[in-house]
C-alpha positions in Angstrom: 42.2 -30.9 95.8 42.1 -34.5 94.7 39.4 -33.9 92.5 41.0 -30.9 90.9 43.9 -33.4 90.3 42.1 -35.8 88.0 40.1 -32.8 86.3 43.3 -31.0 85.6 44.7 -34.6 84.5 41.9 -35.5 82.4 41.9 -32.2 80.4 46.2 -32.6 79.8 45.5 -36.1 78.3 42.1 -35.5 76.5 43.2 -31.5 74.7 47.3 -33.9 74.2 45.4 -36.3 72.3 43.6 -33.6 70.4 46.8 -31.5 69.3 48.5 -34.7 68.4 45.9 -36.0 66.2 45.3 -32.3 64.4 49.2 -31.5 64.4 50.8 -34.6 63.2 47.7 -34.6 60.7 48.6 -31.4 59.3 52.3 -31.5 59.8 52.2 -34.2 57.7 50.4 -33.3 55.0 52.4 -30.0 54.8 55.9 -31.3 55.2 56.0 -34.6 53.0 53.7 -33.0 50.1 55.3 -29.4 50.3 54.4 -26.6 47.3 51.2 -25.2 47.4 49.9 -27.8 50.3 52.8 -27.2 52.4 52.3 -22.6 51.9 47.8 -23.0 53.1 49.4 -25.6 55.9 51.7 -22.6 57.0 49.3 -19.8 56.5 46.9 -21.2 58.7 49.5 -22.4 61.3 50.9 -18.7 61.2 47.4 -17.4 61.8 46.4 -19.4 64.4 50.4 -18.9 65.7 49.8 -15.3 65.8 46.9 -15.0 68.4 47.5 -15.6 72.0 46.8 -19.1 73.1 44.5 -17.5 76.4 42.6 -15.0 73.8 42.1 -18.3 71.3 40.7 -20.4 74.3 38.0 -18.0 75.1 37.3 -17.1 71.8 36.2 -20.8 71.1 34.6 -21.7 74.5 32.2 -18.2 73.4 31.9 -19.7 70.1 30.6 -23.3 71.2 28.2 -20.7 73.3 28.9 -23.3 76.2 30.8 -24.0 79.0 32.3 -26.8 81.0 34.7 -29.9 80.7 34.0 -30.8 77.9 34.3 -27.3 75.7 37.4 -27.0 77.8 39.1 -30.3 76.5 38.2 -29.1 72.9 39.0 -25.4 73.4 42.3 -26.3 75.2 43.5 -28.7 72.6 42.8 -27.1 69.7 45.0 -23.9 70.9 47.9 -26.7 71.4 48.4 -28.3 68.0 50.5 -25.5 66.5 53.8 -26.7 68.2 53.0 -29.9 67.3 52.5 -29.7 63.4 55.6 -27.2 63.6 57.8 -30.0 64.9 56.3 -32.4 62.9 56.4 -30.8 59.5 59.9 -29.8 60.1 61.0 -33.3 60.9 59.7 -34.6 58.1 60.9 -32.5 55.4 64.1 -33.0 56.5 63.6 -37.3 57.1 61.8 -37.4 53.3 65.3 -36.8 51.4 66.6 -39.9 53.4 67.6 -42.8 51.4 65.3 -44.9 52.9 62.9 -43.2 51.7 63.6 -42.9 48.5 63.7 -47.1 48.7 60.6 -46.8 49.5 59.3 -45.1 46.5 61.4 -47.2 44.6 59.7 -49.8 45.9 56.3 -48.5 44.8 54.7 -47.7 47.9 51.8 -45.2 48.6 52.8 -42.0 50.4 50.1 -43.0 53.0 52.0 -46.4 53.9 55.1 -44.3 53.5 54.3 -41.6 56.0 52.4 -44.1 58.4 55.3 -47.1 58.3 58.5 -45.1 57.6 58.4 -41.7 58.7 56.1 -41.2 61.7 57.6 -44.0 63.7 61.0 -41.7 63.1 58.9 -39.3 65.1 57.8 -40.3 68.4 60.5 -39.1 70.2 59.9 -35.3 69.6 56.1 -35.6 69.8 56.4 -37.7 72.7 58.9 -34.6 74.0 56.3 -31.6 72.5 53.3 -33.2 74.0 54.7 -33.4 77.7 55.1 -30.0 77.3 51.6 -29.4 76.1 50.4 -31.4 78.9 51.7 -28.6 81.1 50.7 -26.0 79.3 47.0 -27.5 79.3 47.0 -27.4 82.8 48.0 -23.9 83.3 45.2 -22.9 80.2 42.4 -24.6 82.0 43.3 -23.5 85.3 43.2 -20.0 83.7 39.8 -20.6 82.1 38.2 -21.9 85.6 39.4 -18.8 87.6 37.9 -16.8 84.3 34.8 -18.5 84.5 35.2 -20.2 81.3 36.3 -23.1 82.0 34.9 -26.1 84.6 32.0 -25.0 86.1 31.2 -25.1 89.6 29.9 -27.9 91.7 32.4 -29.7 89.6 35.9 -29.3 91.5 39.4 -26.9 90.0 42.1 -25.3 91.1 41.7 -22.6 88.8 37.8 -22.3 90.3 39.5 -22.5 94.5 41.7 -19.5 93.4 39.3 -17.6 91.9 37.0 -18.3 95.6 39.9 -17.1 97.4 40.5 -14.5 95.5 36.9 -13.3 96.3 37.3 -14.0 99.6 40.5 -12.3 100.5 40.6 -10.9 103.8 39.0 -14.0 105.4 40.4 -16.9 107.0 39.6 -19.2 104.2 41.3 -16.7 101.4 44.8 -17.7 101.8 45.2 -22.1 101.8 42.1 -21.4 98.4 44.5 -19.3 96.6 48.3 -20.8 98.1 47.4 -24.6 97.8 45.8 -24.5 94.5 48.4 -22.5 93.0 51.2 -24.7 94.3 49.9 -27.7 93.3 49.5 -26.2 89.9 53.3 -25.0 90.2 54.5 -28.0 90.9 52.1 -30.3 88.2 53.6 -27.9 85.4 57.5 -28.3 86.9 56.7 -32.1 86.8 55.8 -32.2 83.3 57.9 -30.0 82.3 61.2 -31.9 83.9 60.0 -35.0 82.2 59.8 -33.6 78.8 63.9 -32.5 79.6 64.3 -36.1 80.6 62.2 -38.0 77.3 64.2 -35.5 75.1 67.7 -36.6 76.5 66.4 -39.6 76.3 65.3 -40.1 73.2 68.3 -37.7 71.5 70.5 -41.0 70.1 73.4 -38.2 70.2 73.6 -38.8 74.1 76.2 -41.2 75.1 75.5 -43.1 78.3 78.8 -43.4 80.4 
């Protein structure tokens, strides 16, 4: 079970890092730009938006013809990007028509500076926010792919891998703790992540009032 922790970890951080790098990428691109950049950076978010997240998963772990950890952390976070540049795009279009920005133009800097210096650092509270929630949604993707098969490959320890030995082995005396314990440690990683995205988002909301 301890192992299974720090592989389930592992993959949240490593396919987190991955959908924030490819999100904010193209979020920004298609929000601060906008016109013909901004309508390919939608049509390919829609696409990718319109497939299920599971199906997408095992589509690319059968395209990289591999599996393990490592096709998990890419197949895993490149599934999780599309909330991400959603967020991102839409935050930006509407922080661009600031007048600070337009200072900033005035001022003669690049859009690169401008985006890096004066927009994105406007941002980190709802990535911060989007990618706790991705973090649990990693968790439950992996674990899906491991009792599929698909995922982390056995001698190498998951929780997705004990319920899919239980499951086999229901009936016996080792079915039930390999399908209940894994699952509820699963439950409860998600409802922890998921609680602290609630508590980042009031937290970073400067509409809250502290009494």
């Amino acid at each position: 079970m301890l192992f299974g922790t720090r592989i389930s970890l592992g993959i949240g951080f490593v396919s987190v890092l991955i959908s924030l790098l490819v999100g904010i990428l193209l979020g920004s691109i298609g929000g601060f730009f906008g016109g013909i950049t901004d309508k390919i950076v939608m049509w390919f978010i829609t696409v990718v938006w319109a497939i299920p997240s599971i199906m997408l998963v095992i589509a690319i772990s059968l395209a990289l013809q591999s599996k393990g950890v490592w096709v998990s952390f890419i197949a895993v976070g490149l599934t999780t990007w599309v909330e991400v540049a959603r967020v991102v795009r839409g935050q930006i279009m509407s922080i661009k028509e600031k007048l600070f920005i337009e200072s900033a133009r005035a001022l003669g800097l690049g859009n690169r500076r401008i985006i890096m210096n004066h927009i994105l650092p406007n941002l980190i509270g709802p990535i911060v926010v989007i990618a706790s929630s991705n973090f649990a949604s990693a968790i439950l993707m992996e674990a899906g792919l491991s009792f599929l098969g698909l995922g982390v490959q056995p001698p190498m320890p998951s929780w997705g891998i004990m319920i899919n030995e239980g499951f086999h082995n229901i009936g016996s005396k080792d079915s039930l703790h390999l399908i209940l314990v894994p699952s509820l440690a699963i439950s409860l990683m998600v409802l922890a992540f998921n609680v602290l995205g609630n508590g980042l988002r009031d937290a970073s909301d400067p509409r809250t009032i502290v009494k």
